[in-house]
C-alpha positions in Angstrom: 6.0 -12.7 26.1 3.4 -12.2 28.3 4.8 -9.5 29.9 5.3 -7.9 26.7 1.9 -8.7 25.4 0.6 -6.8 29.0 3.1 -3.8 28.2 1.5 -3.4 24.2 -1.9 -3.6 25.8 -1.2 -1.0 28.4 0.1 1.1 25.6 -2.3 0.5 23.6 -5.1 2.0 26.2 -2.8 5.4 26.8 -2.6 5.9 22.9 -6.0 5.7 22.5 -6.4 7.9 25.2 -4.4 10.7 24.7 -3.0 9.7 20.7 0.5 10.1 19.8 1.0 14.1 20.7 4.9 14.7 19.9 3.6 13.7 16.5 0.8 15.2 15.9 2.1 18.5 16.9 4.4 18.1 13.9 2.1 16.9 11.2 -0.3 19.6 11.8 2.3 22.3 11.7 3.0 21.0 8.5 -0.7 20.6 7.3 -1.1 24.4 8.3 0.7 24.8 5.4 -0.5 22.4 2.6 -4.9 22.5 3.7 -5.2 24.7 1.3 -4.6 24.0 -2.8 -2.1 21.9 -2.0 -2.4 19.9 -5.3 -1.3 18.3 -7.3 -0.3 15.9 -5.2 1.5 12.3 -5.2 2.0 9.7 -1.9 3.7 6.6 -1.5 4.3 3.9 1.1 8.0 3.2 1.6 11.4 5.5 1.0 12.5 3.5 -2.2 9.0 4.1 -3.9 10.5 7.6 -4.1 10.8 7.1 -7.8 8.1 5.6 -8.5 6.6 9.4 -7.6 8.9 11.1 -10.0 6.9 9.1 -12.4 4.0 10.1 -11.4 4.7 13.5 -10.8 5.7 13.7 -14.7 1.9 13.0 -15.3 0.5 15.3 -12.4 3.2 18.3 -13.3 2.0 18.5 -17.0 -1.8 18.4 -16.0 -2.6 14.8 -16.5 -5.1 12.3 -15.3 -4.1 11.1 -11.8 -5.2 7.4 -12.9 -2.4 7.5 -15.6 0.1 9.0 -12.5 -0.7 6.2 -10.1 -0.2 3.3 -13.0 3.0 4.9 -14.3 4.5 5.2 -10.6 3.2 2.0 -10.0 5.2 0.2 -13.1 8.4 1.6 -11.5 9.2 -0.7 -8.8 7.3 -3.7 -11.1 10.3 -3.5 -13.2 13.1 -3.4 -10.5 14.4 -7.0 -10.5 16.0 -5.4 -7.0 12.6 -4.7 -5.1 12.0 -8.1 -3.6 8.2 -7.2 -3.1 6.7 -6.2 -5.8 6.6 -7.6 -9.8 10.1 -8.4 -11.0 12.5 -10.0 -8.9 9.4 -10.0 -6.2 10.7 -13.2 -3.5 8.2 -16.3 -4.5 6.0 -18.5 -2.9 7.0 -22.2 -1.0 6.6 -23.4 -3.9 9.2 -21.2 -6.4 6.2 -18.8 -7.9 6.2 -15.9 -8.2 2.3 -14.7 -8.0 1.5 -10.5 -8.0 -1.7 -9.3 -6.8 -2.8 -5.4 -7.8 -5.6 -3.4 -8.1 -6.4 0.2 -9.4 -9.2 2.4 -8.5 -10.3 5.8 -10.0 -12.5 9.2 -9.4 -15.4 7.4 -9.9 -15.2 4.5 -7.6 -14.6 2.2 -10.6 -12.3 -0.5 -10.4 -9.7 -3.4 -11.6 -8.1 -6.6 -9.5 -5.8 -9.2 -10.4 -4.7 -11.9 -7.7 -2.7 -14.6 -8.3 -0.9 -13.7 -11.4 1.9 -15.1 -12.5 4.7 -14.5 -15.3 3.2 -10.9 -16.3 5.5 -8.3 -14.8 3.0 -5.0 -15.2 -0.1 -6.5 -12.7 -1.1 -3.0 -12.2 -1.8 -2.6 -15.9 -3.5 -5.7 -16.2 -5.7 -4.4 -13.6 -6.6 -1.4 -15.1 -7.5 -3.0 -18.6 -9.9 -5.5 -15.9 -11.6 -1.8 -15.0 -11.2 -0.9 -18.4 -12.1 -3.5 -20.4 -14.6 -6.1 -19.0 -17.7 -5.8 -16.5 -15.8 -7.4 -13.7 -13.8 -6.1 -10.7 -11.5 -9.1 -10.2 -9.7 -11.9 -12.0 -7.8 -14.2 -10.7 -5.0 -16.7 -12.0 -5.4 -19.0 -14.8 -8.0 -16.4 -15.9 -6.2 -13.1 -15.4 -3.2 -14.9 -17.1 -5.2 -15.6 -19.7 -7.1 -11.9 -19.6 -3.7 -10.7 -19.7 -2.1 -12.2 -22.9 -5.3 -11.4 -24.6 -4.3 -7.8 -24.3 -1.1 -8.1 -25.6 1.2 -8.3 -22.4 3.8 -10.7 -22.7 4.9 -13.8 -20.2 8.2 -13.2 -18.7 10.4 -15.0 -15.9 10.1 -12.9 -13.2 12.2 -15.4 -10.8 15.8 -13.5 -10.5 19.0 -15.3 -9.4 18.5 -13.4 -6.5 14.5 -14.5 -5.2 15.9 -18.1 -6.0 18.6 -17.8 -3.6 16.6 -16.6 -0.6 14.0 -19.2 -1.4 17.0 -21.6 -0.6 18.2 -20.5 2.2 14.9 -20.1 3.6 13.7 -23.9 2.8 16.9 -24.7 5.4 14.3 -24.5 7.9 11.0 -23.6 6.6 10.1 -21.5 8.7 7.5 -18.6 8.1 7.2 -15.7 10.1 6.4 -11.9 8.9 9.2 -9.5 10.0 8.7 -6.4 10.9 10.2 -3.5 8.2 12.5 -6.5 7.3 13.9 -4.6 4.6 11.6 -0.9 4.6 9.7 -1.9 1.9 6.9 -3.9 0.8 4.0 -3.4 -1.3 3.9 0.1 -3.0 0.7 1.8 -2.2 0.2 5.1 -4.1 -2.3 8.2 -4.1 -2.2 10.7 -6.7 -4.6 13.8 -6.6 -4.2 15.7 -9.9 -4.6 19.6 -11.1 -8.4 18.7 -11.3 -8.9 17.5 -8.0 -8.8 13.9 -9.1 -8.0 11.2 -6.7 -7.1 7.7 -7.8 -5.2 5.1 -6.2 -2.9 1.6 -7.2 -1.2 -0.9 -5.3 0.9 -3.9 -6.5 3.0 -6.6 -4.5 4.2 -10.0 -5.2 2.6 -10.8 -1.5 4.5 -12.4 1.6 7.8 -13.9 1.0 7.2 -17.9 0.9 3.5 -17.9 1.4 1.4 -20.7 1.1 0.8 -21.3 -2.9 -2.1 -19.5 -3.9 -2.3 -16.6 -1.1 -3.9 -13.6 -1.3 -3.2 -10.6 0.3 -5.1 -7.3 0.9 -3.4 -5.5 -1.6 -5.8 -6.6 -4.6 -9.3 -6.2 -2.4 -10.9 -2.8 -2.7 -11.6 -1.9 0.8 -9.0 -3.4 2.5 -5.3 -2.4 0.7 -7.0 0.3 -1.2 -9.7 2.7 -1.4 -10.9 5.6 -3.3 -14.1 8.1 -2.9 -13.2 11.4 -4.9 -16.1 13.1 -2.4 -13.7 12.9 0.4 -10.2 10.8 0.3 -8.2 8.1 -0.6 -6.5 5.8 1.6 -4.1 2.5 0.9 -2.0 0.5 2.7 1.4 -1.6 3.4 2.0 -4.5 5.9 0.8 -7.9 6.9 -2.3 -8.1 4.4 -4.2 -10.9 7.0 -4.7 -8.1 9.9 -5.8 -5.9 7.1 -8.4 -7.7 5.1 -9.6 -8.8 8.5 -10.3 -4.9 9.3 -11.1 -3.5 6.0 -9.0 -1.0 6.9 -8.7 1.2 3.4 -12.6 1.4 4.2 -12.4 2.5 7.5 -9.7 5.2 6.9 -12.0 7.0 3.9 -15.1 6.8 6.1 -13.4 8.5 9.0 -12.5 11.2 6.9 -16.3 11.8 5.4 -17.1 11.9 9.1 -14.3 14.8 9.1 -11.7 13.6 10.4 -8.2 14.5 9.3 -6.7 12.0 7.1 -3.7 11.8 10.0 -6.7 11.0 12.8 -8.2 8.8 10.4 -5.0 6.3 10.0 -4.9 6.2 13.9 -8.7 5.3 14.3 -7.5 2.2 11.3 -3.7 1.8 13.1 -5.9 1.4 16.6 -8.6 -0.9 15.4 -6.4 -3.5 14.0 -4.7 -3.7 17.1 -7.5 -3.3 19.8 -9.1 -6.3 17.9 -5.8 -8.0 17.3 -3.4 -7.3 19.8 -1.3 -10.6 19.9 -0.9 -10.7 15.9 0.0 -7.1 16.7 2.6 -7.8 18.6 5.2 -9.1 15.7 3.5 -7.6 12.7 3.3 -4.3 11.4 0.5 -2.8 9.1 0.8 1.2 8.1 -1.3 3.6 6.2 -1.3 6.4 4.4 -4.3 8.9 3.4 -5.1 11.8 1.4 -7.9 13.9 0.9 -9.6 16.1 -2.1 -7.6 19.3 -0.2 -4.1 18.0 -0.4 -3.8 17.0 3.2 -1.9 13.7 3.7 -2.0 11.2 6.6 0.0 8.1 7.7 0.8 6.4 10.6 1.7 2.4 11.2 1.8 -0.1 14.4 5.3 -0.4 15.5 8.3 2.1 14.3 10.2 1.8 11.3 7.3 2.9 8.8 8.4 5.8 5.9 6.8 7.1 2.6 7.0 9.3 -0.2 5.3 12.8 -0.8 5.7 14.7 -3.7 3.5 18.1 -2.9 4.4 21.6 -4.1 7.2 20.7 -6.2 8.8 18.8 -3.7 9.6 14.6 -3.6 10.9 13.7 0.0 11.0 11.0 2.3 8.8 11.2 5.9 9.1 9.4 8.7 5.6 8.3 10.2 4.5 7.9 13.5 3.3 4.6 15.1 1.4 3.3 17.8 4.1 2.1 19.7 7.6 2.9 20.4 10.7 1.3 20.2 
C-alpha cells in the first residue's frame, strides 16, 4: 500500500504539472465545435442516466424551462426499481431504510433540499416545492416527510425484493467499503441549459449502500453535489459524497469558470484538490464531475478511470467516456 500510495502521489504531482494532454486534445477538438450556440443543452453523470436526458430533452426541444428539464430527467431513474442508487429500488441503509437526499437549483440561485427522506419516491420534486413553496432551503426527515404528504405525494415502499437481498448478503460480514464504479452508476447529477440560456441543475440518490442510519451525502448540499450561477456555469457531481462535502467541490468548479476557465480545466482544478488534500481516501474512492457553462461548453473529468455521462447537445444523446486523474 504504501508503495501504491507513493506511486498516486507521484502521479498526482506530474498531472498537476503537465494535466491530462491525450485528453484534453480531444475535448477541445470537440469544444471547437459546440463554443458557440451550442444550446439547448442537457448533461448527465453516468451512461444509464441516458434516459433520464431524453426526458429532459422533451422539455428543452419544445422551448421549455430548463428547471422543468432537470426535474423531469431527474424523476426517470427515481422510478426504476432497477437503479440501486437513486429513489426506487435505491440499496438501503444498515438498518433496512431506504433514505433519498436531492436538491434542485435554478437561474436565479434559488433553491430546494431534502435529506433523509424516506417512503416518497420523487425527492427531487419534493425539493423543488421546498424552493417553491416555503422560505427554507432544506428539510430534513420527519419534517420533509411530513412537508411532503402535505403536498399531496404519496408514501410508498421503496424497498424492492432485490435491495433486501443485497442487504443480506452484505450483513454476512458487515463490512463497509465504497467501491469504485461498483456498478457505473450512482447518483444522477444533471445540467440542463435551455433555448433561453437558462441553467438549472438537480441531483437525487438514495446515498451509500449500507450507510450508517441517518447519513447524509453531498448530493442534497448546495455547493458541494450541486451548484448553479446562470452568470457563468453549473457544475454537479457523482462519487463518494464525504471527500466532496469536505471540498465543496460544486463551488469550486463554478468559481473556476468565472475566473475563465474552461468548464473541462475547471473539473481538474476540483478532481485535483480533493485529492492533493486527500490522497489516502483517494486512493479507493472515486469522485467525478461534470460542468457546463452559459455557452454550451461541457466539462467532466473524475479521480480514477471508469467515470461516463450523458450529453444530449445538437440533437444528439450519447454516452462519453471522461478522463481521470489517474490511470488504470
Amino acid at each position: 500500500m504504501n508503495t501504491r500510495r507513493k506511486f498516486l502521489q507521484q502521479t498526482l504531482l506530474g498531472s498537476l504539472a503537465v494535466g491530462n494532454a491525450d485528453f484534453l486534445f480531444n475535448q477541445a477538438d470537440w469544444s471547437e465545435k459546440t463554443d458557440k450556440n451550442a444550446f439547448p443543452a442537457v448533461i448527465s453523470t453516468w451512461a444509464p442516466n441516458i434516459k433520464a436526458n431524453v426526458a429532459a430533452w422533451q422539455v428543452l426541444a419544445a422551448g421549455g424551462y430548463a428547471l422543468d428539464a432537470v426535474e423531469a430527467g431527474v424523476r426517470v431513474p427515481e422510478a426504476d426499481p432497477n437503479d440501486t442508487s437513486v429513489g426506487y429500488g435505491g440499496f438501503p441503509d444498515r438498518d433496512g431504510h431506504v433514505t433519498l437526499d436531492a436538491c434542485i437549483m435554478d437561474e436565479k440561485g434559488m433553491a430546494g433540499c431534502v435529506t433523509f427522506l424516506q417512503q416518497i419516491m420523487h425527492a427531487v420534486s419534493v425539493a423543488r416545492r421546498v424552493m417553491e413553496k416555503t422560505p427554507h432551503v432544506i428539510l430534513s426527515g420527519e419534517g420533509a416527510l411530513q412537508f411532503a404528504l402535505s403536498q399531496g405525494f404519496v408514501k410508498e415502499n421503496l424497498l424492492t425484493e432485490k435491495a433486501k437481498k443485497a442487504l443480506e448478503e452484505w450483513r454476512v460480514e458487515s463490512k463497509y467499503k465504497p467501491i469504485i464504479n461498483i456498478e457505473r452508476h450512482d447518483t444522477i447529477g444533471m445540467l440542463a441549459l435551455d433555448t433561453q440560456r437558462r441553467l438549472c441543475g438537480a441531483c437525487s440518490t438514495s446515498g451509500a449502500a449500507f450507510k450508517m442510519h441517518g447519513r447524509v451525502g453531498d448530493s442534497p448540499v448546495i455547493g458541494a453535489g450541486l451548484f448553479v450561477d446562470n452568470e457563468v456555469g453549473a457544475a454537479v457531481c457523482t462519487g463518494l459524497g464525504e471527500l466532496v462535502l469536505r471540498t465543496l467541490g460544486s463551488f469550486l468548479v463554478v468559481e473556476e469558470m468565472r475566473r475563465g476557465a474552461h468548464p473541462q480545466k475547471a473539473v481538474e482544478t476540483a478532481v485535483k484538490r480533493i485529492v492533493k488534500k486527500y490522497p489516502v481516501q483517494s486512493e479507493e474512492a472515486q469522485v467525478a464531475f461534470v460542468a457546463l457553462d452559459r455557452k454550451g461548453r461541457h466539462g467532466a473529468y473524475s479521480i480514477h478511470p471508469g467515470f461516463n455521462y450523458a450529453l444530449y447537445q445538437q440533437g444528439e444523446n450519447r454516452v462519453i467516456e471522461a478522463g481521470s486523474l489517474f490511470e488504470k
